[in-house]
Backbone as a ProteinNet text record, in pm:
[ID]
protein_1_A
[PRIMARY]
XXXXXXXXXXXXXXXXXXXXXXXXXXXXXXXXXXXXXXXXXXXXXXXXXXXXXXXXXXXXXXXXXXXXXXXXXXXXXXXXXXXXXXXXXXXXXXXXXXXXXXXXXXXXXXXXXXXXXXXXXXXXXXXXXXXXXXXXXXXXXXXXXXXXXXXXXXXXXXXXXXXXXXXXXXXXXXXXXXXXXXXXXXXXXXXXXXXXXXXXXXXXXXXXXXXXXXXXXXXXXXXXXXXXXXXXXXXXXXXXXXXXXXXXXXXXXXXXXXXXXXXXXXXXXXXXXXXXXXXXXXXXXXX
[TERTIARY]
4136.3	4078.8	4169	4224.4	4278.9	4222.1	4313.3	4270.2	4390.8	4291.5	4377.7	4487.1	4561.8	4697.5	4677.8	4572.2	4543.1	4480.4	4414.3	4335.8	4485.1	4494.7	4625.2	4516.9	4352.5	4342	4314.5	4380.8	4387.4	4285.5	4149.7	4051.8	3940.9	3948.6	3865.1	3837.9	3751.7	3711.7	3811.9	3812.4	3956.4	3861.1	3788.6	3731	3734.1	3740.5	3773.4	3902	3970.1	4154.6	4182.7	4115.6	4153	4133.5	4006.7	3940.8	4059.9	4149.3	4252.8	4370.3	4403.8	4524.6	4561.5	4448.9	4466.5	4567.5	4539.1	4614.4	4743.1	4842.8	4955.6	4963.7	5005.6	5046.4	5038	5068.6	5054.7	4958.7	4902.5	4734.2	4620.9	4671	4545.2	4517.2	4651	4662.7	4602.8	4638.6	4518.9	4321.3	4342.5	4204.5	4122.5	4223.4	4157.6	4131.4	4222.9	4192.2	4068.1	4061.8	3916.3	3800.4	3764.9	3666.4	3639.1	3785.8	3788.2	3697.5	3712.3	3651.9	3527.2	3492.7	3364.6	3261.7	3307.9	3256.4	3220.4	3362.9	3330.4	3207.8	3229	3127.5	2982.4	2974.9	2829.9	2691.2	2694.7	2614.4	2622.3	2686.7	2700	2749.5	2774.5	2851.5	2866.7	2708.3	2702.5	2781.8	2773.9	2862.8	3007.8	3064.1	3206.3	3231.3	3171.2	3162.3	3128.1	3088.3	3040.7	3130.9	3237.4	3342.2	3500.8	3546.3	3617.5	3558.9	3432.3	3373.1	3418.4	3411.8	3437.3	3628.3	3656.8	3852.6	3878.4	3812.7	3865.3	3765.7	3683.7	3603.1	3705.5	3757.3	3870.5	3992.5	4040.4	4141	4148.3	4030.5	4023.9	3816.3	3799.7	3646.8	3678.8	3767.8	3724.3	3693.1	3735.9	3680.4	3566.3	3486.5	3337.5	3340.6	3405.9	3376.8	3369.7	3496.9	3475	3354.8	3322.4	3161.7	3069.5	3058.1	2933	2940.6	3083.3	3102.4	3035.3	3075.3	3050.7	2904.5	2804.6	2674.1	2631.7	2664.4	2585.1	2615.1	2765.7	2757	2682.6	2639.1	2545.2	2394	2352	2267.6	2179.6	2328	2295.2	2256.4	2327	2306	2177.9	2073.4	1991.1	2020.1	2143.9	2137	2090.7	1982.4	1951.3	1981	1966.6	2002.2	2172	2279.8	2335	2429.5	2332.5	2348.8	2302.9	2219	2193.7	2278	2326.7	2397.3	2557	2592.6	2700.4	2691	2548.9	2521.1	2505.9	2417.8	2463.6	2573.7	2644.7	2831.5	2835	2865.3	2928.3	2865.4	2701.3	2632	2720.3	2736.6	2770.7	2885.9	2980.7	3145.3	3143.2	3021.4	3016.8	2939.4	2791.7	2715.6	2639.6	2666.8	2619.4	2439.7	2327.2	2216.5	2229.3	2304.2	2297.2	2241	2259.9	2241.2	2072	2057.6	1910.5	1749.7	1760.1	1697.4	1707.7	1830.7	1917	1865.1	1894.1	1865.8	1704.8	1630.1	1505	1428.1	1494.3	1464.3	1490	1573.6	1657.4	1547.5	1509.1	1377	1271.6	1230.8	1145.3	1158.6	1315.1	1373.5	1330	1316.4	1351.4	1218.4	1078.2	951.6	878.4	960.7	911.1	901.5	808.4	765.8	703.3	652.4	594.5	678	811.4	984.2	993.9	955.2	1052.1	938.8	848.2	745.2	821.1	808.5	848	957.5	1058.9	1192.5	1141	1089.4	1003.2	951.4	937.5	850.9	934.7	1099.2	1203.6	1284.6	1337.4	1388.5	1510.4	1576.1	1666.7	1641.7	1526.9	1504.4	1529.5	1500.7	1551.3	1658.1	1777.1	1911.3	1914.5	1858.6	1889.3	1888	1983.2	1958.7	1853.2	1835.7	1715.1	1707.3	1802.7	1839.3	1785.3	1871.2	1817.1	1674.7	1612.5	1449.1	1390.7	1410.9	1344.9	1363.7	1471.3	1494.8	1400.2	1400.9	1319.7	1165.9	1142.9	1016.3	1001.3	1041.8	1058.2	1048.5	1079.2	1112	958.5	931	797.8	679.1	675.6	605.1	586.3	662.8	701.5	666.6	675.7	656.3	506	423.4	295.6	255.3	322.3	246.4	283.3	378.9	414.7	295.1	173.3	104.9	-40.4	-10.2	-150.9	-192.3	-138	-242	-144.8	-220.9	-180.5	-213.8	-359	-392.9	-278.9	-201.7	-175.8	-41.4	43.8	169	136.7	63.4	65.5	39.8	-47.2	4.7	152.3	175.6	329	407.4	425.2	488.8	473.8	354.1	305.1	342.7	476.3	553.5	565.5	648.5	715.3	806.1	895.4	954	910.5	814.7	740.1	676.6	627.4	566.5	670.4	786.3	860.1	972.6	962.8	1004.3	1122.5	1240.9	1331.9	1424	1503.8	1553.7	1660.7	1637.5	1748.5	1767.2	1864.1	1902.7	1805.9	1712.4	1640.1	1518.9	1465.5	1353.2	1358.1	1390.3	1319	1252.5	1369.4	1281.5	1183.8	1165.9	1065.2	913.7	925	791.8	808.8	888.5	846	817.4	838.4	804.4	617	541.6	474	391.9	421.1	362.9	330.9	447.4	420.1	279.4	286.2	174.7	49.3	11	-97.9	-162.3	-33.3	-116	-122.1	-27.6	-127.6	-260.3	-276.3	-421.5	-550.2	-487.4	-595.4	-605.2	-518.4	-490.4	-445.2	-471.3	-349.3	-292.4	-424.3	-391.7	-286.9	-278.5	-222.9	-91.5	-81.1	39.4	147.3	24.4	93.9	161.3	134.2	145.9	304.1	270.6	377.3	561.2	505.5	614.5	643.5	562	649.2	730.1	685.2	769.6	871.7	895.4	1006.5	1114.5	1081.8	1154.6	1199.7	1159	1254.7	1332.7	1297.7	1434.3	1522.5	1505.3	1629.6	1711.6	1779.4	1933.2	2037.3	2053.8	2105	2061.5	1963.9	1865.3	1886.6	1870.9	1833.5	1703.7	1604.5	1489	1443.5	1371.8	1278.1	1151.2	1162.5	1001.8	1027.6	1075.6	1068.2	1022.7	1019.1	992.5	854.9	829.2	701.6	591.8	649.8	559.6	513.9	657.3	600.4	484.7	502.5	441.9	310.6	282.6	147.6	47.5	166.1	112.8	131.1	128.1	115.4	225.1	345.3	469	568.6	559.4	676.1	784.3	895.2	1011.8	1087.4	1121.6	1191.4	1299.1	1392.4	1551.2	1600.1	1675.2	1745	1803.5	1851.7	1943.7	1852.1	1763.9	1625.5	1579.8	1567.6	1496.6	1585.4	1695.8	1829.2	1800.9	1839.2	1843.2	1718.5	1584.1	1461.1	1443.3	1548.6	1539.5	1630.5	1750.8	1844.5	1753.1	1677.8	1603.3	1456.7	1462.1	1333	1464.5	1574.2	1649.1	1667.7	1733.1	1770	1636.7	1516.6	1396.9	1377.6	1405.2	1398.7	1437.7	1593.3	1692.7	1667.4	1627.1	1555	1423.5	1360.3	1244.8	1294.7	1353.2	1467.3	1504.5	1584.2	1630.2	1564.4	1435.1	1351.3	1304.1	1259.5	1243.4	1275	1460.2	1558.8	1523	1572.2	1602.6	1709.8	1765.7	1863.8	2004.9	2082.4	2190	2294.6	2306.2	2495.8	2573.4	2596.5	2711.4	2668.6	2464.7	2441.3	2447.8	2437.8	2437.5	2584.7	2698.3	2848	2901.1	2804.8	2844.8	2762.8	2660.9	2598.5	2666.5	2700.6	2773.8	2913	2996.6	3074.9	3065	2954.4	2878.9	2868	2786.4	2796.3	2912.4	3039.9	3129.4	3164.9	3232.1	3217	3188.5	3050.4	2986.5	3012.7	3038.1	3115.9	3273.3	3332.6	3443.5	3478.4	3403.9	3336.2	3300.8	3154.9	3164.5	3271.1	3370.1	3442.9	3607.6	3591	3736.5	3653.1	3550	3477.7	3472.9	3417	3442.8	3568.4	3669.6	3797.1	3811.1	3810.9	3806.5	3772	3687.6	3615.2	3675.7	3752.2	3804.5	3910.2	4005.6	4104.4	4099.3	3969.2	3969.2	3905	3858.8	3834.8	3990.2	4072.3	4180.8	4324.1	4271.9	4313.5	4265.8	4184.6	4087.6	4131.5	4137.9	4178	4305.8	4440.3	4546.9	4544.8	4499.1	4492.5	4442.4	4362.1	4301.2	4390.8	4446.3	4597.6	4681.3	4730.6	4794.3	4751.2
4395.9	4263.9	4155.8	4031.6	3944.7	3865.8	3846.9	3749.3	3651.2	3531.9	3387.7	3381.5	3344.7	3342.1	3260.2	3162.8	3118.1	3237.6	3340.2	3451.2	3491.1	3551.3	3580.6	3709.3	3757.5	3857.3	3832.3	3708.1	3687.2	3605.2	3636.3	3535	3596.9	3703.8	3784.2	3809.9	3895.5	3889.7	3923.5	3912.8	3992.7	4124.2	4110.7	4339.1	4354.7	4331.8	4395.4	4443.3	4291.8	4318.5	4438.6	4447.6	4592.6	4705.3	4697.8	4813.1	4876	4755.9	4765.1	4823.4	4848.2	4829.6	5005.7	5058.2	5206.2	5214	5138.4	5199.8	5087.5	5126.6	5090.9	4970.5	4875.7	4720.6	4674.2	4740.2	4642.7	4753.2	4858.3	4857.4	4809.4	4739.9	4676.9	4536.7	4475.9	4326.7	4364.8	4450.8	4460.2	4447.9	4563.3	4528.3	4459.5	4383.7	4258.8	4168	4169.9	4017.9	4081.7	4193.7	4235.8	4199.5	4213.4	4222.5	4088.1	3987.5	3829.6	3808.9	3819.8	3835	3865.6	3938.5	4015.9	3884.1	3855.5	3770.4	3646.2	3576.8	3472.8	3469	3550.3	3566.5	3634.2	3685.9	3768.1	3696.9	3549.7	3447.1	3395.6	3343.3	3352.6	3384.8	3504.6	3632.4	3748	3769.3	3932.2	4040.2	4054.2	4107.8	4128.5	3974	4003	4052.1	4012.8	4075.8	4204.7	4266.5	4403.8	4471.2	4389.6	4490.1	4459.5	4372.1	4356.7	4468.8	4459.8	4625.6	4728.1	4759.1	4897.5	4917.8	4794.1	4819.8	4848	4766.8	4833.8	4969.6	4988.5	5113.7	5241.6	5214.7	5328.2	5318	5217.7	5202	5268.6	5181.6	5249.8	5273.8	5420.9	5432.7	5489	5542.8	5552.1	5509	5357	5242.7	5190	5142.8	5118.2	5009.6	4911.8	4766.4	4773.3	4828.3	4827.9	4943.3	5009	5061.8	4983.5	4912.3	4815.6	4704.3	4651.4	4534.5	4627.3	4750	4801.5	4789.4	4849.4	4810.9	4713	4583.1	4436.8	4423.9	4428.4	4395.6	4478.1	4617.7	4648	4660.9	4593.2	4532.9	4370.3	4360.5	4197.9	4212.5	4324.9	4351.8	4456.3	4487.2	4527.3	4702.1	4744	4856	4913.3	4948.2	4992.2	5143.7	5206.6	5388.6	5335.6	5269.2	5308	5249.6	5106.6	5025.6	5065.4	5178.7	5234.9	5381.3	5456.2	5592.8	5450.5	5358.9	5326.5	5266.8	5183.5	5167.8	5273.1	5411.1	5528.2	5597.3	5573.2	5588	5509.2	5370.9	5309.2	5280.3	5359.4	5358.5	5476.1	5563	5724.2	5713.4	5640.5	5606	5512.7	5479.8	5304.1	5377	5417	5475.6	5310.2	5255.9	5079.9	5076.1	5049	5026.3	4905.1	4841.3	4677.3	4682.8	4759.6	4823.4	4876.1	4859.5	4925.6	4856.1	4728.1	4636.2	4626.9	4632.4	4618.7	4759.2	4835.7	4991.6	5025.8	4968.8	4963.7	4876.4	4781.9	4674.8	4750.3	4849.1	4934.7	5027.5	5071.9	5159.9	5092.8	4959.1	4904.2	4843.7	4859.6	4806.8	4961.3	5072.3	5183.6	5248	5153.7	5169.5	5257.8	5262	5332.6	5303.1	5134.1	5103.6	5141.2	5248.3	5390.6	5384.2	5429.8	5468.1	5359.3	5233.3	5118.8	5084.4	5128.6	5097.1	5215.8	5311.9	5419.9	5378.3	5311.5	5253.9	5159.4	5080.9	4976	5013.8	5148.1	5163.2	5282.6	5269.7	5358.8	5301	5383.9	5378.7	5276	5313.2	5210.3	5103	5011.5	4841.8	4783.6	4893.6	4810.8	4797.7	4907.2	4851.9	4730	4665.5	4537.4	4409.1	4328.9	4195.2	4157.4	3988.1	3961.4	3921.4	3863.3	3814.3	3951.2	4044.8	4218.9	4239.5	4221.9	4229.6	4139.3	4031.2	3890.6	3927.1	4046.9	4082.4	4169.8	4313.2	4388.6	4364.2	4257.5	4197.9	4161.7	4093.5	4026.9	4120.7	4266.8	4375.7	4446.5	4469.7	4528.4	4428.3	4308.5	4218.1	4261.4	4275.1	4254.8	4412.8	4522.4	4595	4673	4570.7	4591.7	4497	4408.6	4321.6	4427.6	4486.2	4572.9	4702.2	4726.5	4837.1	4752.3	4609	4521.5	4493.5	4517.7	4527.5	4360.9	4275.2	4118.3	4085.6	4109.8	4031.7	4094.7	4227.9	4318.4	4238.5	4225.4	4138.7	3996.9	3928.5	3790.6	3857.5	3952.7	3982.8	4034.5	4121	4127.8	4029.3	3898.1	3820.7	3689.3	3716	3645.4	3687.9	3581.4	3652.6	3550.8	3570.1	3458.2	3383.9	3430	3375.5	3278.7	3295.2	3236.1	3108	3118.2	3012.9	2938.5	2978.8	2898.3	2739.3	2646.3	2507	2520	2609	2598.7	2625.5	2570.1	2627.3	2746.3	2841.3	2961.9	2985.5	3081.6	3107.7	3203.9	3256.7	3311.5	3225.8	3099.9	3051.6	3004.8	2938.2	2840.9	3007.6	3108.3	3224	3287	3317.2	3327.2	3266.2	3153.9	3058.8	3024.2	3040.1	3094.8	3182.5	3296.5	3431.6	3418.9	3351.7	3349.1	3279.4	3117.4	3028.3	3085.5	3178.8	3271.6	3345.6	3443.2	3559	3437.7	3361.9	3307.7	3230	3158.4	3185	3228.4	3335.4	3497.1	3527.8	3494.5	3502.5	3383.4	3306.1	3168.9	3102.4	3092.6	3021.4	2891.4	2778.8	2708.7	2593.6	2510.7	2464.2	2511.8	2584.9	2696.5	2706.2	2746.3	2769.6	2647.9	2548.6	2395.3	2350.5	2371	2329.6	2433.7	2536.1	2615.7	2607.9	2594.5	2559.3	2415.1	2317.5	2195.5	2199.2	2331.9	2374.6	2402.6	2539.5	2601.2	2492.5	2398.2	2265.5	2209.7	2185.6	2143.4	2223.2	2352	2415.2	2466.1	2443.6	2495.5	2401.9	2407.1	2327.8	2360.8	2448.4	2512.4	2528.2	2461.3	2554.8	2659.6	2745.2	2888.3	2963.2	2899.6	2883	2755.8	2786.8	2712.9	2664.9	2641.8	2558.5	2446.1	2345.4	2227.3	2227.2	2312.9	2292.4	2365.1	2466.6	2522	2400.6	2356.1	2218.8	2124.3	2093.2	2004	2062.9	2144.2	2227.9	2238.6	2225.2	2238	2108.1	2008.6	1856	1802.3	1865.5	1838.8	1722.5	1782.2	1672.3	1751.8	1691.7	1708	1608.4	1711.8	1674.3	1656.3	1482.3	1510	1507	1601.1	1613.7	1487.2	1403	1265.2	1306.5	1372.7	1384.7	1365.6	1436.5	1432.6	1353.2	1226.6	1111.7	994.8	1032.4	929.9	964.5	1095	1101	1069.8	1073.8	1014.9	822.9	796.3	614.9	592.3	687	684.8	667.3	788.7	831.3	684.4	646	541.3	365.8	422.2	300.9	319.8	413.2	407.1	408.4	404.7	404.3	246.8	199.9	-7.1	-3.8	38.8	17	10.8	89.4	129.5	46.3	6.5	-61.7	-199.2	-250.8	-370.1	-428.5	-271.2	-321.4	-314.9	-228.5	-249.5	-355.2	-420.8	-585.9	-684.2	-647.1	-738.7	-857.2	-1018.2	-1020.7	-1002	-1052	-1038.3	-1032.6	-868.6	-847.8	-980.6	-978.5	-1127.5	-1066.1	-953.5	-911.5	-916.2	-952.9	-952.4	-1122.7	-1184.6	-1346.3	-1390.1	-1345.9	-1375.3	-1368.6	-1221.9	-1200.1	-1273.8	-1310.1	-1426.5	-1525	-1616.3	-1670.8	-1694.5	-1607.8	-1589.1	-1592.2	-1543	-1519	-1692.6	-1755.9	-1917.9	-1981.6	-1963	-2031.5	-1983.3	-1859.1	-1851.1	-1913.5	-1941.3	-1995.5	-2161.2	-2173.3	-2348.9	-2365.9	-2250.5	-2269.9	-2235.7	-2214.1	-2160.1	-2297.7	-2355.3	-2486.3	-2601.7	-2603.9	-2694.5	-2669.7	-2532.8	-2540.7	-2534.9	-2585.3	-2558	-2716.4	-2800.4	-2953.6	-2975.2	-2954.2	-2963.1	-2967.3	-2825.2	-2818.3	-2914.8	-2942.5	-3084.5	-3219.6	-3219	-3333.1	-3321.1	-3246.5	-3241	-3231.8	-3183.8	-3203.3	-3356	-3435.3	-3567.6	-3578.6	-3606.2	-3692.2	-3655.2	-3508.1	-3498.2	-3537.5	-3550.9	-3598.1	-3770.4	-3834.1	-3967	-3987.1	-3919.8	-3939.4	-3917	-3820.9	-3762.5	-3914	-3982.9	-4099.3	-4182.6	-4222.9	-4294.7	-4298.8	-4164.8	-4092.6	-4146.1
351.1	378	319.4	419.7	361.5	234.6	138	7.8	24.1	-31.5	-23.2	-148.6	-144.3	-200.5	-383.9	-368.9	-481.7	-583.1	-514	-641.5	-668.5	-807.4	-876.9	-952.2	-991	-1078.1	-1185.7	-1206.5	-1386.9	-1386.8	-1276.2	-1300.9	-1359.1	-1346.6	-1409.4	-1562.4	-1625.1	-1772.4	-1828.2	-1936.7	-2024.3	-2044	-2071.2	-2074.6	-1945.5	-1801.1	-1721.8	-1699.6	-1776.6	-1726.9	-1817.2	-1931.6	-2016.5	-1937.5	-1903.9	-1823.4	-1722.6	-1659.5	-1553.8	-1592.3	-1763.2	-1816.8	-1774.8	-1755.4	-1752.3	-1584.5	-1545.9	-1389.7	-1384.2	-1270.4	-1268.4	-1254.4	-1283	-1287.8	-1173.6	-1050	-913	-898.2	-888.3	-854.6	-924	-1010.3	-1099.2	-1081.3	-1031.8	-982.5	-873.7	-733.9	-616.1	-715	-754	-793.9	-864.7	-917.7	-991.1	-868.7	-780.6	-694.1	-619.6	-551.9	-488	-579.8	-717.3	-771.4	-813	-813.4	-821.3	-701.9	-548.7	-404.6	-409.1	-510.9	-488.1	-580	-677.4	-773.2	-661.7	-639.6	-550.3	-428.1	-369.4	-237.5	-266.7	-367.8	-389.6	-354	-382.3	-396.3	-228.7	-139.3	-20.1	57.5	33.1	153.2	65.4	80.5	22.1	120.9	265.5	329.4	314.4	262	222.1	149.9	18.2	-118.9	-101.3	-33.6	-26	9.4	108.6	187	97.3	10.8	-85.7	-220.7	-232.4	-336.7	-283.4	-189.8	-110.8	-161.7	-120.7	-106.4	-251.1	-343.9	-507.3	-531.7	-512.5	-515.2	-438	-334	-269.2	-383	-443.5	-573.6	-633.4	-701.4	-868.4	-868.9	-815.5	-868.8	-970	-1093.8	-1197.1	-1346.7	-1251.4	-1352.4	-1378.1	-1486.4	-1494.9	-1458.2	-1495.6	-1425.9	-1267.9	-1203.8	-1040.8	-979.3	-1085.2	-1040.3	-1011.9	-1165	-1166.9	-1030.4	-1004.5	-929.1	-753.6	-733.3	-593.6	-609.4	-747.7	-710.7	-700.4	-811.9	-757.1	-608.5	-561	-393	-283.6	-378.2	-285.5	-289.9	-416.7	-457.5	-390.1	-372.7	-312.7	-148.7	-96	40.3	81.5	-16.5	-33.8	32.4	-41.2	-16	-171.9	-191.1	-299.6	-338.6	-268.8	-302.9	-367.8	-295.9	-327.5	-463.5	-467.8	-597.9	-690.8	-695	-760.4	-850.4	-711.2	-715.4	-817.1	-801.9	-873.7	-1023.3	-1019.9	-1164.8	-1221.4	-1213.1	-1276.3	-1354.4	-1183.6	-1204.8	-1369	-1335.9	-1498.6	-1610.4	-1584.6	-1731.4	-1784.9	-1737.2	-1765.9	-1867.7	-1736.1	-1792.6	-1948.2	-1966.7	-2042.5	-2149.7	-2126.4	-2201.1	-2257.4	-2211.7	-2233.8	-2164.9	-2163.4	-2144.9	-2057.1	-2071.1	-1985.5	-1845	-1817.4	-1645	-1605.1	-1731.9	-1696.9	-1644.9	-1648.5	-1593.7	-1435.7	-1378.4	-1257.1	-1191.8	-1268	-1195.4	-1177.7	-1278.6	-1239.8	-1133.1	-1096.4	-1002.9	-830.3	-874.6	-735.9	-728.5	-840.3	-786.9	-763.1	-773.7	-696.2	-554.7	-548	-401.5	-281.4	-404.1	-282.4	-258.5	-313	-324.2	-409.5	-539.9	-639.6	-755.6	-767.6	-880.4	-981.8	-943.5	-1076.2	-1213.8	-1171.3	-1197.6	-1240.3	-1232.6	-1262.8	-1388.2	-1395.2	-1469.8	-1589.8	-1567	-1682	-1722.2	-1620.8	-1749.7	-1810.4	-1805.8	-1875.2	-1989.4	-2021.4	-2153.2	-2185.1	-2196.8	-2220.1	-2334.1	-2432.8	-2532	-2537.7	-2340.6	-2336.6	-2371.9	-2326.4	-2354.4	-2486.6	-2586.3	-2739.5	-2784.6	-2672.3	-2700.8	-2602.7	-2531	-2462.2	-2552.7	-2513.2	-2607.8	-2521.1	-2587.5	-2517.1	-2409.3	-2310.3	-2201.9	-2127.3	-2174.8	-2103.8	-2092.5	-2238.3	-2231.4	-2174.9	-2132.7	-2049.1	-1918.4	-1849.4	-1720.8	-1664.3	-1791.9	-1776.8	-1784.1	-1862.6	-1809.8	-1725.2	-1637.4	-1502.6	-1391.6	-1449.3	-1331.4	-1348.3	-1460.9	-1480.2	-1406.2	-1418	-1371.8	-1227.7	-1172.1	-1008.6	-984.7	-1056.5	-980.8	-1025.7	-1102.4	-1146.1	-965.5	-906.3	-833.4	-714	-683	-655.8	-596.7	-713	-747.3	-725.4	-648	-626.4	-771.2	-857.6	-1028.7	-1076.5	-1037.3	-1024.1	-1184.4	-1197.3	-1364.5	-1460.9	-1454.2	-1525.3	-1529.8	-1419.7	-1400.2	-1525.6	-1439.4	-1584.9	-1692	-1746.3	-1900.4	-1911.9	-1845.9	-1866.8	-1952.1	-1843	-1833.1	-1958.2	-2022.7	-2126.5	-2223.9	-2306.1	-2445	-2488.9	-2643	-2713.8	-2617.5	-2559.1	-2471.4	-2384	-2276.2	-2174.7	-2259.5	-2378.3	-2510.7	-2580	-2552.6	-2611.5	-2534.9	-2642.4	-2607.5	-2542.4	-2632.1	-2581.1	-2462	-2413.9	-2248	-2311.7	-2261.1	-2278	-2120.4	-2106.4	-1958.2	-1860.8	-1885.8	-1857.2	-1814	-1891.4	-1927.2	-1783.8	-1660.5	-1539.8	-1448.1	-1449.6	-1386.7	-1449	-1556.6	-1647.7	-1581	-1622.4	-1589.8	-1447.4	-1321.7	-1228.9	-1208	-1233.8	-1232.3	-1250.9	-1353.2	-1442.9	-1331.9	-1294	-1195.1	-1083.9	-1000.4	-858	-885.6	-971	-1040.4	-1063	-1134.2	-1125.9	-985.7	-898.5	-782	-685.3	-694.7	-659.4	-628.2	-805.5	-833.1	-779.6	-745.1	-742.5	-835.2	-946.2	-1086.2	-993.6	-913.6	-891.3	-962.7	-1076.7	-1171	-1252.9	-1277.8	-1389.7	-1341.8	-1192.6	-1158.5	-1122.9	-1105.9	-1061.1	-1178.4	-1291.6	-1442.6	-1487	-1438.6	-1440.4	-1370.9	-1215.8	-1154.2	-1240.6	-1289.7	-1345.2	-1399.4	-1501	-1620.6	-1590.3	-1504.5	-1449.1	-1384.1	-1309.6	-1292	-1388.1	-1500.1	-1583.4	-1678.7	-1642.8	-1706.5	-1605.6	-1510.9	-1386.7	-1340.3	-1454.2	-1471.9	-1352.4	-1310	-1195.6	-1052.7	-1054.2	-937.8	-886	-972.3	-983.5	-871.6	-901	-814	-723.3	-671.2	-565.6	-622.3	-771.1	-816.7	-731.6	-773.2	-697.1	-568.3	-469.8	-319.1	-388.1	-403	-438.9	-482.5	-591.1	-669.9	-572.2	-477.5	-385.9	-253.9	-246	-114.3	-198.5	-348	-374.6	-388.6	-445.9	-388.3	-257.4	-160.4	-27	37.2	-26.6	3.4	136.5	250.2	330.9	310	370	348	472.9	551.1	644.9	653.2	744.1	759.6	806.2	747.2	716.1	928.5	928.1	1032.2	1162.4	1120.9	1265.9	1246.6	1144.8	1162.7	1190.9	1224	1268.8	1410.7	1462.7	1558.7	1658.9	1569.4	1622.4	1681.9	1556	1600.7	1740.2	1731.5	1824	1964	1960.9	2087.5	2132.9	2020.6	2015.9	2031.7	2023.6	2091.6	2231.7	2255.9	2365.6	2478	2442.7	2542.5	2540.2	2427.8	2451.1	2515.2	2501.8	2625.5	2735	2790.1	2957.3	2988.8	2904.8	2941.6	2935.8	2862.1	2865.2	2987.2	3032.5	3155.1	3272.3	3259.9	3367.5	3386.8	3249.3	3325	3329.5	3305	3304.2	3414.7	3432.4	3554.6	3655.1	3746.7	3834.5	3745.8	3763.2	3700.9	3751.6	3644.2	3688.3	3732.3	3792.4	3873	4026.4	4059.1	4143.2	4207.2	4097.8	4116	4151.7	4081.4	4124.6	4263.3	4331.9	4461.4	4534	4490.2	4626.2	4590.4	4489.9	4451.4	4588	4577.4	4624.1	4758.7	4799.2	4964.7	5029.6	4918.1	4942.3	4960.1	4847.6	4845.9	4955.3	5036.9	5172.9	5254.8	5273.7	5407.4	5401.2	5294.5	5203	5327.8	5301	5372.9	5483	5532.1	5673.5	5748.6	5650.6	5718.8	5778	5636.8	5601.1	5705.5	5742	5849.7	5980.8	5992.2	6145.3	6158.9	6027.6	6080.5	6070.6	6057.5	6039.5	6186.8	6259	6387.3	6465.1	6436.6	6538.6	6522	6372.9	6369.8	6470.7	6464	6570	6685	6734.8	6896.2	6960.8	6864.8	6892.1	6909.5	6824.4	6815.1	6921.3	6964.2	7082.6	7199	7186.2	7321.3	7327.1	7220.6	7216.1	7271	7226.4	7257.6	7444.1	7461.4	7618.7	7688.9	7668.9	7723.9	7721.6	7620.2	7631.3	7731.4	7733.6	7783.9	7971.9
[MASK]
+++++++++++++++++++++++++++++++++++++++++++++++++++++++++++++++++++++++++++++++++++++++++++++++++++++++++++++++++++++++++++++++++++++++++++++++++++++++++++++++++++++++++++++++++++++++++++++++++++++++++++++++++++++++++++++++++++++++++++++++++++++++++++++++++++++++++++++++++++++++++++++++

């Protein structure tokens, strides 16, 4: 797959570029720029990103980073069996837990939130920092809603975290997460109060509170472009009614116009005529 001439590789992490140091110098520059590709596009062109995973995955699969990178892209493309079969791959190689939030979310992708529930209450989660444990909450949540067991999801989701002032990177999905689940339930106070929240910590727009919030205060939103093109259409109908009851076009007045000055000179070489046949007629008498 073509890559643009600006990726150089060296855009990547420095623990990946280590990860790379093991293979030969120009196959590691290829696979740095694929997994640069993969990074870039994951977010809007999971397809591409998926097919730049594949080209460093044929490289170098016995690297953990280009493991992990083939599952998010096939994660993102909702192939779950097999974003799964690769996070495996580079927990193994890594022996790292980080993955385990992600991999449980895949067993709720592949309809086996049971599984995603039992990693949830697995030894792994206490090696997670907390960003990890705020995920894996998020995954347990979803796949309690998952199991119809809705009240069970908002306790989940109810922690120090979710209670706390401060914005961490987790916190706008958090309390959406939290706002969705209550009205679920028919909480919609609760949840209206919620999505507010989540709005002001989604520095990124990360989520969709904001359209949610508004869709609960009964706010439409019209497309700027369709309401241009609406006046356009509401001009050009003046237009036509305008001219329906224009009066007489001036291109129609010029030619009668012209029709007169005609019959003007029409008159005017016909008495002409007559003048001259008197004054012949005079001379002839002379004559």
């Amino acid at each position: 797959m073509p890559i643009p001439e600006d990726v150089t590789g060296d855009e990547i992490d420095k623990d990946v570029r280590q990860e790379l140091q093991s293979l030969p110098k120009t196959l590691a520059e290829d696979v740095a720029r694929n997994l640069v590709m993969v990074a870039r596009l994951i977010d809007e062109d999971p397809e591409g990103a998926y097919g730049y995973s594949k080209v460093a995955l044929r490289l170098a699969s016995r690297v953990a980073a280009v493991r992990e990178a083939a599952g998010f892209a096939a994660y993102a493309n909702q192939k779950y069996s097999e974003a799964l079969a690769e996070f495996r791959a580079a927990r193994r190689m890594t022996g790292s837990a980080e993955l385990w939030p992600v991999m449980a979310d895949c067993e709720r992708g592949l309809g086996r939130p049971e599984k995603a529930l039992d990693m949830a209450g697995a030894p792994e989660v206490h090696k997670l920092d907390k960003a990890g444990q705020v995920e894996m909450r998020l995954v347990a949540a979803g796949a309690r809603r998952d199991m119809d067991q809705l009240d069970a999801a908002i306790v989940t989701l109810q922690s120090s975290e979710l209670a706390s002032n401060s914005i961490q990177p987790w916190t706008a999905r958090l309390r959406y997460a939290y706002a969705d689940a209550l009205l679920a339930v028919g909480r919609e106070d609760e949840a209206r109060e919620w999505f507010a929240k989540a709005v002001e910590a989604d520095r990124d727009g990360s989520t969709d509170a904001s359209d949610r919030l508004a869709e609960m205060d009964g706010v439409e939103f019209v497309d700027a472009l369709d309401e241009h093109e609406g006046e356009g259409d509401s001009a050009d109908a003046k237009t036509t009614d305008a001219d329906a009851e224009a009066p007489e076009v001036p291109q129609a007045k010029a030619a009668e116009a012209e029709a007169d000055d005609s019959a003007d000179d029409d008159l005017v070489d016909d008495e002409g005529d007559d003048e001259g046949d008197e004054k012949r007629d005079e001379q002839r008498d002379k004559d």
